[in-house]
N, C-alpha and C positions, 0 to 999 in steps of 0.2 A: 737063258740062265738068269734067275733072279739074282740082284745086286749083293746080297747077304751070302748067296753063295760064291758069288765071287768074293768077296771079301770072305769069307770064311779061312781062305786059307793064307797062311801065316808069311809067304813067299811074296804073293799079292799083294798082301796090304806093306808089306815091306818097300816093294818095289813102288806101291801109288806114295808112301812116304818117304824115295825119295826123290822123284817126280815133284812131289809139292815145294822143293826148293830149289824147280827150276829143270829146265830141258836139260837131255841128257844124252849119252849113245848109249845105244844097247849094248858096247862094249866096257865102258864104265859101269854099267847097271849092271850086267853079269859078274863083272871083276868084285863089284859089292854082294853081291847074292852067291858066287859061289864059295866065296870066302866064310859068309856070314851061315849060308846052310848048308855046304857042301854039296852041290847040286851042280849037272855038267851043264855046260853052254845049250847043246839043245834042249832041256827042259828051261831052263831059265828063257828061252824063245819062244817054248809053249806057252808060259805064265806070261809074257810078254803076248802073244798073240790070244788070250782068253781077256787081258783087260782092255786090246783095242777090238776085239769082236764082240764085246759088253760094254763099250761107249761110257771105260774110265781110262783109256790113253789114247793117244793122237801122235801117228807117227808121220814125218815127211822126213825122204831119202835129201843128203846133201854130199853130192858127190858121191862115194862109196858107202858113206856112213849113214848110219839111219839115225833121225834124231827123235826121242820121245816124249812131249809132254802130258800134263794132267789134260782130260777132255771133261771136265766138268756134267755133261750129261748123263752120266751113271751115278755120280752124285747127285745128282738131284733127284733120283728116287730115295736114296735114303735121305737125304734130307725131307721129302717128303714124308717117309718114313717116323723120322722124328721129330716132324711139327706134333703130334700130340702130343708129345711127353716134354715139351719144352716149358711147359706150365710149371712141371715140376723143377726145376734149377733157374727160370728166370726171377720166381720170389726170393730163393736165398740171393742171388746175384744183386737184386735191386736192395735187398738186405746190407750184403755185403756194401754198395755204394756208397747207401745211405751208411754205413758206420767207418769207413773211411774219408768221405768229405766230411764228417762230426771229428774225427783224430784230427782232417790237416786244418778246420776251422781252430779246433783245439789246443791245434800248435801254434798257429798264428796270433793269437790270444797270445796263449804263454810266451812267443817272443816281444810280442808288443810291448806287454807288461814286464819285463825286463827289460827292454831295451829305454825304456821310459824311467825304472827304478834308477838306472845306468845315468842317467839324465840328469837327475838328481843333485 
């Protein structure tokens, strides 16, 4: 399964979001997903077993409990993915830099020259 199709669906990417802050059980991930889509435990096991058989979760058993985190290898196809189009949002970003260190040079300025008026 290509990675766009895993992510495609809205369950999926819900679940790899909230995997990204951190390992989790599959029984806290269901309790959020069935809440969130109304969907029963074994499908929310299906979604759970399409993104560790697509190399975007990683599960090891601890004790009874299964625990899940992000497996980065299914990301990196789309990140690969999206290295060409990175071109386009790294000029505004470098943009954007450059006009926030020009604000905080800005402000430093303008406290200086107050704090020096203050001096006075």
């Amino acid at each position: 399964m290509h990675a766009f199709d895993v992510l495609g669906d809205p369950v999926r990417r819900r679940i790899l979001e909230l995997l990204a802050d951190g390992e989790q059980t599959s029984g806290a991930l269901t309790g959020v997903i069935q809440q969130e889509f109304g969907i029963s435990q074994p499908a929310v096991s299906q979604h759970l077993r399409v993104l560790r058989e697509n190399g975007f979760a990683l599960v090891r058993p601890e004790g009874t409990r299964r625990l899940y985190a992000v497996d980065s290898a299914g990301l990196q196809e789309v990140d690969m993915w999206l290295e060409r189009f990175r071109g386009f949002w790294n000029r505004h970003l470098d943009a954007l830099a450059t006009e926030l260190a020009r604000g905080r040079h800005e402000r430093r300025q303008a406290e200086a020259e107050e704090e020096k008026r203050e001096d006075e």
